[in-house]
N, C-alpha and C positions, 0 to 999 in steps of 0.2 A: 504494500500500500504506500501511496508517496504522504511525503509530508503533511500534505494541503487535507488531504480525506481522513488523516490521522486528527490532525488539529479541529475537526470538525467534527467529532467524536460521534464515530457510526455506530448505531445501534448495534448490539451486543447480536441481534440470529442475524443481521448482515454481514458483519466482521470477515465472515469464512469466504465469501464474496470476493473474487478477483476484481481490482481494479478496471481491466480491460477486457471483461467478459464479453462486453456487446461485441468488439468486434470480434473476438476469437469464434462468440458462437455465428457469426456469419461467415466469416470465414469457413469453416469446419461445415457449414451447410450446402455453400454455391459446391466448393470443392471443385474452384477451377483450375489450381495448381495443387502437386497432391502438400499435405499439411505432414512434417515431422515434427516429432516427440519423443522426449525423453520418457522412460517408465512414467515418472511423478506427475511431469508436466499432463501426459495424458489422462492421469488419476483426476487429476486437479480438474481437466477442463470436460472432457470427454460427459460428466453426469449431466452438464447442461444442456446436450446435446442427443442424449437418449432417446428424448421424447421424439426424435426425426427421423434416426435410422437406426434400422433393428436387422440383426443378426439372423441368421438363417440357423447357423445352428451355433450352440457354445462354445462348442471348441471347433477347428480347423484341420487341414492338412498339414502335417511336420514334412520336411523335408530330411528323408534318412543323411544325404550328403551334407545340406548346409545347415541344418537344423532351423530354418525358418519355417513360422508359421502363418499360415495366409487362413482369410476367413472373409466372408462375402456374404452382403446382406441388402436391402433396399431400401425403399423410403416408407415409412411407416404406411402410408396413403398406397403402396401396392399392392397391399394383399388385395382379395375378393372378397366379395360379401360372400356370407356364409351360405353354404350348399341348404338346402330343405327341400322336404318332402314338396309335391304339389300340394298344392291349397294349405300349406301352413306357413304361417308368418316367419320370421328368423326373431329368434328369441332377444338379441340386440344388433342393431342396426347400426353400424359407424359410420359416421359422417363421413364424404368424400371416399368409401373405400374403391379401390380398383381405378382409383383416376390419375396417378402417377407413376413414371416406369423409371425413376433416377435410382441407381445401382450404385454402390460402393464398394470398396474392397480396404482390407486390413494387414495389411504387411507388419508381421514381430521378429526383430529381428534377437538371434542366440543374445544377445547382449541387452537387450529389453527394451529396447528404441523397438519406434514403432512407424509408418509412415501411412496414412489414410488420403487415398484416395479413390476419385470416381470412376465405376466400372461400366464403361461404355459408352455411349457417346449421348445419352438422354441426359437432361437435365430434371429439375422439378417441374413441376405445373402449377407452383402454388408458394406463396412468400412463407419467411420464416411466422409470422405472426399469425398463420392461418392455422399451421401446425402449433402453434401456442394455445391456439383459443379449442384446441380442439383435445390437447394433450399436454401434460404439466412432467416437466420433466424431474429424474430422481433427485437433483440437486434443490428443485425448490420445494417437492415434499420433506425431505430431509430437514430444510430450515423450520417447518412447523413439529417435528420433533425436538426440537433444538432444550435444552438445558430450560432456556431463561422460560418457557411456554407451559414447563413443569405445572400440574395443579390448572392450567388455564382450560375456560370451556373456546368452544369452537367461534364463537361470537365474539369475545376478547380476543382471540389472535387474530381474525378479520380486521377486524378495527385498527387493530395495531399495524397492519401491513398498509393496510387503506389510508393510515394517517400523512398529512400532508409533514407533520413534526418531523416525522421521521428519515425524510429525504436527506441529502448529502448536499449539498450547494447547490440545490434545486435540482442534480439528479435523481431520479425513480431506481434504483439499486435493484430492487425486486425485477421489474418491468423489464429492466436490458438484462435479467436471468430468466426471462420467461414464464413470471409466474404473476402477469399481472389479469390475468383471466381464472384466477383461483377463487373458489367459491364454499361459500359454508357448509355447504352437501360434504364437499370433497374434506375438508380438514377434517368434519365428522370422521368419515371414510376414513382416511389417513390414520389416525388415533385411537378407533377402532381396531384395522389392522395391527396396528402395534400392540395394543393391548393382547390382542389374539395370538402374535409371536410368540410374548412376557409370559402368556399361561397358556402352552397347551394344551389341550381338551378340556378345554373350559368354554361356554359360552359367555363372549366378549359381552354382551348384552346384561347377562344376567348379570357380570361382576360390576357394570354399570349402575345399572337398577339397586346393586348393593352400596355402591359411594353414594350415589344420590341419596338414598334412606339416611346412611349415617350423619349426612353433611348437617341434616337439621336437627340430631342428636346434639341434648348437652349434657355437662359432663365434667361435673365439682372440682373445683381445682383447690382447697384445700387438704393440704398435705399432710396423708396416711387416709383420707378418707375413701373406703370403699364402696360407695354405693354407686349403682348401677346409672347408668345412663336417662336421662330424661325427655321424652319427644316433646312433652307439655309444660310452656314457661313456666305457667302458673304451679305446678308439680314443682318444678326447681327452684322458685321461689321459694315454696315455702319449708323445701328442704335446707334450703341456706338457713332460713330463718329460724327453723325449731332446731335442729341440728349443730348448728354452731351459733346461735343467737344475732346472726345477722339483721342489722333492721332498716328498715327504710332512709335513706338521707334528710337529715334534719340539717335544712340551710336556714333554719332561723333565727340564729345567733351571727350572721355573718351579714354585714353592712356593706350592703350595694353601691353605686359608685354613684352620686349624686347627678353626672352629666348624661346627658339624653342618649348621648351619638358615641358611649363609650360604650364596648363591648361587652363590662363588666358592669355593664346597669341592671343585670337580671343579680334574683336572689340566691341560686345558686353557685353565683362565680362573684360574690363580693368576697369580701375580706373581714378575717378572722378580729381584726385587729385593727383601733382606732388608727392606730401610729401606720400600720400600713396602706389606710387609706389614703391619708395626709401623705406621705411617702409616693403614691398611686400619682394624687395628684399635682405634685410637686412635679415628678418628672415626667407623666406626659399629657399634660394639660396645663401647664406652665402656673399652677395659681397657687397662693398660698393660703390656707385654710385659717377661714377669722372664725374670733367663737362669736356667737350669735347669742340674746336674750332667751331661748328656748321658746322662744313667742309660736303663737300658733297657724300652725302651715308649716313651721320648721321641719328639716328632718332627724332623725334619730342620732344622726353621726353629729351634728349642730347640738342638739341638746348636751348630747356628750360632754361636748367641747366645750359648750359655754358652763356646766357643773365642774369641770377637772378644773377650767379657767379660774372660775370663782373661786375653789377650795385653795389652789394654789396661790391665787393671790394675798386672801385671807390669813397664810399661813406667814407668806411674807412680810405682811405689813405686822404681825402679831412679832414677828423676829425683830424687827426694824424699833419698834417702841422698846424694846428691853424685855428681862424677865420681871423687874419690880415692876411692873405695872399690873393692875387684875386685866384679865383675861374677860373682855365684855362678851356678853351672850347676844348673839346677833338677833336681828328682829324675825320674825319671820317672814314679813316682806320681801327681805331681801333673799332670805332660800330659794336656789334655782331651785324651778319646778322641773322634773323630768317625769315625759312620760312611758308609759306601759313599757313600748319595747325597747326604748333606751333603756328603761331600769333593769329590762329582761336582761339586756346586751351586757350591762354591768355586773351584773349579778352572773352570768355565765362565766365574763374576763376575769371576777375575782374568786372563783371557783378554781378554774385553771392555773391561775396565779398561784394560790394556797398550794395547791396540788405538786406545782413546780416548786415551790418553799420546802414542803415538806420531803420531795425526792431531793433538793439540795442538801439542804440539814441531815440524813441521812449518809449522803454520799461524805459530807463533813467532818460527819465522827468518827465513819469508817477508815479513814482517810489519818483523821487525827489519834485515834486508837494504833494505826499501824506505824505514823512518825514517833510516837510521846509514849505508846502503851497505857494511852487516857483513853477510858472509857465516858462517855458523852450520849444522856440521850437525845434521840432526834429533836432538832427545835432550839435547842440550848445555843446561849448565844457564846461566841469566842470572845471572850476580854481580851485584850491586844491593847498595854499601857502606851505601850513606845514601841518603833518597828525595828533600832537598832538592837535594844534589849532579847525581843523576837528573834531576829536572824542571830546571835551571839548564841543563841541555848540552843539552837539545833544541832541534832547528831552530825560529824562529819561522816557514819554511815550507815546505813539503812540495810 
């Protein structure tokens, strides 16, 4: 492949695709000069060209002396329609048969060069694209077995060859291999066959009719659990749910995104967490979140804001006057009001909070039991006079 078709990064079942296919397979069609090849080269090119001329018989005449082999065959379009009785139909009827008389011949030589050329003086009757639309050669059924097509049905790989994406700098890759008359019948066909290869004496159909069943089988993905496969959602629902206590999604504690035309406006996909709303919005909505009076029509992330806003102000102006001063009792006017599901939202954040308190605290004493051999229970707080005194009493090793 050159440079240019490399940098334009060809689809993965084209890859195997020669460069200069179109002309090779006209060339190898007219057969007006005879065409040599190396073993490989004819590997390489010869599948694309199948579908045109077909062999008489498999093997050929050896020569005892020079040990060449020769082998001689026509153009696909020569045979004859099929012999029948009178008055019965011919069970399949190919298009164009018995209307071309172009002949080939196959030269192998002891060393595994090969040279093809035309045997006799006929040509074809008929262009290379006639025999395309009429016969798909083994080189582009091959590409529909391909790796990447794995698990694909027959509609999905249509599509993909159909698509305009997939061209190369506006060349058709498929089309000059001869497989742009390929149809969903035939991939059927094609993948069938293969499947029929994969298991012998098996009907390809019936193993069909088995993946299809299974495919809308489900099938618990918690780990060590045996139970049996499920057709019916509602079944596997409520096996998650009795079985391992699985429960519905509760997105009611999570705080949607105040903007209209943000993705995150539904109540599922808000956020857990005032600080990451404010965060949300800061960096992609450029704004910075004011608290607000909790006034009514507000939203819940506002009411929020304007209660943390207050307490913490509150807290500072009480620091700022001294400790000798008393400590006034605010009015109750001045109490933000918060409603329902702001308090709900609070009341969830400091659930989780305690929760993260008390796996800290834990992990604390554990921690401090295995530096000091102080036992500590959960929650108890570390006194820490002075931090040089701290670092000076620690073990040099553990």
């Amino acid at each position: 492949m050159s440079e240019t078709m490399v940098q334009a990064q060809i689809p993965i079942p084209f890859q195997g695709i020669p460069e200069d296919i179109q002309h090779h397979r006209q060339m190898m069609f007219s057969l007006e000069q005879p065409v040599h090849f190396t073993e490989a080269v004819y590997e390489k090119y010869f599948p694309y060209i199948d579908n045109v001329w077909c062999f008489h018989e498999p093997k050929g005449e050896v020569s005892v002396k020079t040990g060449v082999e020769k082998l001689r065959g026509a153009c696909r379009l020569h045979r004859k329609p099929n012999k029948t009785k009178p008055g019965q139909e011919a069970r399949k009827r190919r298009e164009g048969t018995g209307t071309c008389d172009a002949k080939f011949k196959l030269t192998i030589q002891p060393d595994g060069s090969r040279i093809l050329e035309k045997f006799g003086d006929k040509g074809h009757s008929h262009d290379l694209d006639f025999i395309d639309s009429i016969k798909r050669n083994s080189a582009v059924r091959k590409i529909i077995l391909h790796e990447f097509f794995k698990s694909w049905d027959a509609g999905a790989i249509l599509a993909f060859l159909r698509d305009p994406l997939q061209r190369v700098d506006g060349r058709d890759l498929l089309k000059e291999a001869g497989g742009q008359y390929i149809s969903r019948s035939e991939i059927s066909n094609v993948m069938t066959g293969a499947l029929k290869r994969a298991h012998p004496g098996q009907d390809p159909f019936e193993i069909k009719r088995q993946q299809e069943k299974y495919k809308s089988f489900m099938t618990c993905g918690v780990k060590g659990c045996q139970a049996p496969p499920f057709s019916d959602p509602k079944e596997f629902k409520k096996h998650r749910q009795e079985a391992h206590g699985f429960q519905k999604h509760d997105h009611s504690h999570k705080i949607p995104c105040p903007n209209k035309t943000c993705g995150r406006r539904k109540q599922s996909r808000g956020f857990v967490s005032l600080t990451a709303l404010q965060e949300h919005q800061r960096r992609y909505h450029g704004i910075e979140p004011s608290a607000t009076n909790g006034a009514e029509g507000g939203s819940p992330e506002d009411e929020i804001t304007a209660a943390l806003t207050k307490s913490t102000g509150d807290a500072a102006t009480d620091d700022a006057e001294g400790e000798d001063e008393d400590e006034e009792t605010p009015d109750a006017e001045e109490t933000p009001t918060i409603s329902g599901a702001a308090r709900r939202h609070m009341e969830t954040r400091l659930a989780q909070m305690e929760n993260q308190r008390l796996k800290l605290d834990e992990e604390i004493a554990k921690m401090r039991q295995k530096l000091y051999g102080q036992v500590a229970t959960p929650g108890e707080e570390m006194q820490i006079t002075d931090g040089a005194d701290f670092t000076n009493d620690l073990p040099l090793s553990v």
